[in-house]
KOLDREN-491838 format. One record per residue: residue number from 1; residue in three letters; x, y negated, z of N, C-alpha, C in turn. Coordinates in steps of 0.1 Angstrom, whole numbers. Atoms other than C-alpha are relative to their C-alpha. Example, Ala and Ser with C-alpha at 12.3 -4.5 7.8 and 13.67 -1.06 7.14 Angstrom:
<rs>
R   resi   resn   n.east   n.north    n.up   ca.east   ca.north   ca.up   c.east   c.north    c.up
R      1    ALA        9        12       0       123         45      78        9       -12       0
R      2    SER       -9        11       0       137         11      71       -8       -11       8
</rs>
This chain:
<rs>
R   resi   resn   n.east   n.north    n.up   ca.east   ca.north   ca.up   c.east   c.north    c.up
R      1    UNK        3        14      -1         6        697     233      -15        -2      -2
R      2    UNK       16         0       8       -31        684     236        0        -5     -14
R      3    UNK        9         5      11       -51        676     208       -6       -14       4
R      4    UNK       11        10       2       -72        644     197      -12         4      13
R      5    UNK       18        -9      -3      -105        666     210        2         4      15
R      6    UNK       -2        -3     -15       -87        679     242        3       -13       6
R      7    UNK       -6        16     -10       -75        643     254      -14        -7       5
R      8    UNK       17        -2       2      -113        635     246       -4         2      13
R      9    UNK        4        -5      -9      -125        660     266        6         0      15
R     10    UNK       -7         3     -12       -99        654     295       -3       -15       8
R     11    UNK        1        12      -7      -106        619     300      -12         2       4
R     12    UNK       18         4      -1      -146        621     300        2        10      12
R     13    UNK        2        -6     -19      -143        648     327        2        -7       9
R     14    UNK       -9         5     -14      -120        629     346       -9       -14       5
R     15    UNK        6        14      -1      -145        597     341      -14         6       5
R     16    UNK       15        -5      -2      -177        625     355       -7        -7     -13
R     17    UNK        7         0       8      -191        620     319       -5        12      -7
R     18    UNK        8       -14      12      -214        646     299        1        -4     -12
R     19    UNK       -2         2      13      -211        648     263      -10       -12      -3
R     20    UNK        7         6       8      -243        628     260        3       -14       5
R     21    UNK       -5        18      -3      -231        596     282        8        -4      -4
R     22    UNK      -11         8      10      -202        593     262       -4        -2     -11
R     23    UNK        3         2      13      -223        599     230      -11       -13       4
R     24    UNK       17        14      -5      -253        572     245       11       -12      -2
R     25    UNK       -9        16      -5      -222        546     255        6        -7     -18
R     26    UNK       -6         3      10      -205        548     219       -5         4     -10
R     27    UNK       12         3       7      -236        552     199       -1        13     -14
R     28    UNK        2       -15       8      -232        589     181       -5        12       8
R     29    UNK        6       -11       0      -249        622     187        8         7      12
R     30    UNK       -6       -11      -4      -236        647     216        4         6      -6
R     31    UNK       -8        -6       7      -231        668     195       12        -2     -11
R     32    UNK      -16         3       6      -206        651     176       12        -6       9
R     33    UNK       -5         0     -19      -192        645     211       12        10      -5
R     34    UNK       -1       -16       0      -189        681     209       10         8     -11
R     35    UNK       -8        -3      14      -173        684     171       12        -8       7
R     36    UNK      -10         5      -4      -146        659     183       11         3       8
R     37    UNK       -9        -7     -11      -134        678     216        4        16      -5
R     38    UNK       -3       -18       1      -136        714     200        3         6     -15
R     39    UNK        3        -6      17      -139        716     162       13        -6      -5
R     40    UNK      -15         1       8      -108        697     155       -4       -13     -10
R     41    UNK        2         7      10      -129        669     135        4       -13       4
R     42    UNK       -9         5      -5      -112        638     136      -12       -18      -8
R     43    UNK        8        11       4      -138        605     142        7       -13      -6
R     44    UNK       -8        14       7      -136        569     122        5        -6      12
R     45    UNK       -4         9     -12      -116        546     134      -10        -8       9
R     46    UNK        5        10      -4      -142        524     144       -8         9      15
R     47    UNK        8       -12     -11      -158        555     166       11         1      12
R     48    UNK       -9         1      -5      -126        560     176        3       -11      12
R     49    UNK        4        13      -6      -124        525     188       -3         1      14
R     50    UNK       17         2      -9      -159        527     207        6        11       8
R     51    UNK       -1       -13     -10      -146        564     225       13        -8      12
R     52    UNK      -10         4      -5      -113        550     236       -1       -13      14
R     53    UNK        3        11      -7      -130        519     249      -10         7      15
R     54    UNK       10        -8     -11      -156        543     268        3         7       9
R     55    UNK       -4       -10      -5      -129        562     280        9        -9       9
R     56    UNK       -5        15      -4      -110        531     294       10         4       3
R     57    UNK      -15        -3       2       -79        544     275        5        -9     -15
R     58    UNK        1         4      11       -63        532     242       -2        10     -10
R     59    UNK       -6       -11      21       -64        550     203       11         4       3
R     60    UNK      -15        -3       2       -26        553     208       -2        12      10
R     61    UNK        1       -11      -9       -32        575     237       -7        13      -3
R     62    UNK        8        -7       8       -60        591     220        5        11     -10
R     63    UNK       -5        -9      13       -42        602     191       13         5       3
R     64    UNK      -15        -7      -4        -5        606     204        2         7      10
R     65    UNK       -4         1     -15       -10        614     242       12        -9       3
R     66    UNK      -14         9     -10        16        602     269       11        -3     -10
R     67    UNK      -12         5       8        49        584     258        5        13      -1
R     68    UNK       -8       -12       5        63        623     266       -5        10     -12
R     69    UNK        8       -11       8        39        642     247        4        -6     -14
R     70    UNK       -1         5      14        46        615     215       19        -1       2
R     71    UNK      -14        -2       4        87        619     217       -2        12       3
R     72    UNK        0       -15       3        84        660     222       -4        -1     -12
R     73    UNK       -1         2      18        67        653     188        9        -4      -8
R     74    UNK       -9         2       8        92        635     175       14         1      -1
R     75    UNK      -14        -7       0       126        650     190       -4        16      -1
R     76    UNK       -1       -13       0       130        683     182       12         5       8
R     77    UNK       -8        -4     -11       159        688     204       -1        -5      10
R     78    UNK        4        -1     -16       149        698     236        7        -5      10
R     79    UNK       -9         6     -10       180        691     255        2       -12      -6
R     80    UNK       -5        12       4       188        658     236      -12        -9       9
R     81    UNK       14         8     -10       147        647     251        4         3      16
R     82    UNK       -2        -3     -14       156        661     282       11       -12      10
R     83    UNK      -12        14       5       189        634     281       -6       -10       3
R     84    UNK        7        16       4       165        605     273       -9        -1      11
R     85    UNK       13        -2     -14       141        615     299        9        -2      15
R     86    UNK       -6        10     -13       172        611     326        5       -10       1
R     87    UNK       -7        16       2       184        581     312      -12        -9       3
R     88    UNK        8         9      -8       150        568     323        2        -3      17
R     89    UNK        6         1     -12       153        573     357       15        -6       8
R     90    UNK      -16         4      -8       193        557     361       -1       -15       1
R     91    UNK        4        16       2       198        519     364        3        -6      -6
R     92    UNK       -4         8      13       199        491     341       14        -4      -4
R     93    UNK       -9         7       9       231        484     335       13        14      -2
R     94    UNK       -4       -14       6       243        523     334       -8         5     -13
R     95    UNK       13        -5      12       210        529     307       12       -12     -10
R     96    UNK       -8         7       9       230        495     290       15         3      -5
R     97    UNK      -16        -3       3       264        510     290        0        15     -12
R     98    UNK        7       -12      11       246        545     274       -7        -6     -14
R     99    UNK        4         1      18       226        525     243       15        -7      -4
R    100    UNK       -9         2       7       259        506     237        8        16      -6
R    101    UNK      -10       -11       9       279        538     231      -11         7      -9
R    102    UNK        8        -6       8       247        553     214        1       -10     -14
R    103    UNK       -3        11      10       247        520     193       16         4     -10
R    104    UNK      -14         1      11       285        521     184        1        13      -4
R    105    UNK        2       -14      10       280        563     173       -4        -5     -12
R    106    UNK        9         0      13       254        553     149        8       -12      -8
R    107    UNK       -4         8      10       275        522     135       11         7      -7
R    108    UNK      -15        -6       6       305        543     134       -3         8     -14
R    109    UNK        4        -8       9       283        572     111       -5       -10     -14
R    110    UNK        1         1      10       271        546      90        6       -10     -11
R    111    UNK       -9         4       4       301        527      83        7        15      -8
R    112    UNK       -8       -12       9       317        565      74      -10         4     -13
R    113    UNK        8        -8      15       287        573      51        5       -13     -11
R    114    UNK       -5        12       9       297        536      38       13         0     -10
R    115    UNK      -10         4       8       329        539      30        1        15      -9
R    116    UNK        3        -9       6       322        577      14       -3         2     -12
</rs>
C-alpha cells in the first residue's frame, strides 16, 4: 500500500510539478518536499492542508489513499473485501437485500452475547 510520501509524490508528478513548485505553492523548503515523499516524515496538519490543496486532492486521500486502499487496511480478510468489492458492482435493491441479512447476523450475535 502507498505511503503518505508516495501518494505525495504520485500526485505532483501526475500535476508536472517539481519538488520546488509544490514547495513555492505551499510555502516550505524543497527539500522538505523531499523529506515528506521519501523519509517517511509526516508534515503539520496545516502543511498538510496547503499540499493537499496544491495537489487538488483531499488530507483523507493523502493519508488513507483510495476508498480500496483504506478498507484493505481495515479488513483483513481478503475474501470477505473481495465480497464487499462485488456487492458494489450488483444493484440497489439486491445490495439492500445483502445489508438486511448482514444487519439481522449482527443483531442475532448480539442478542446471543446478550442473553449469555
Amino acid at each position: 500500500m502507498d505511503t503518505l510520501g508516495e501518494r505525495i509524490k504520485q500526485l505532483r508528478k501526475q500535476a508536472n510539478m517539481s519538488q520546488t513548485d509544490l514547495a513555492n505553492q505551499v510555502g516550505i523548503s524543497y527539500a522538505q518536499v523531499g523529506r515528506y515523499e521519501t523519509k517517511g516524515v509526516q508534515p503539520p496538519a496545516e502543511v498538510l492542508k496547503k499540499i493537499a490543496d496544491g495537489l487538488n486532492t483531499t488530507v483523507d486521500f493523502l493519508i488513507n489513499g483510495s476508498t480500496d486502499q483504506k478498507a484493505q487496511a481495515v479488513l483483513a480478510d481478503s475474501e470477505l473485501l473481495r465480497q464487499f468489492q462485488s456487492v458494489e458492482q450488483i444493484n440497489d435493491a439486491d445490495k439492500k437485500v445483502i445489508k438486511t441479512l448482514i444487519n439481522a447476523f449482527i443483531t442475532k450475535r448480539q442478542l446471543q452475547k446478550l442473553a449469555s
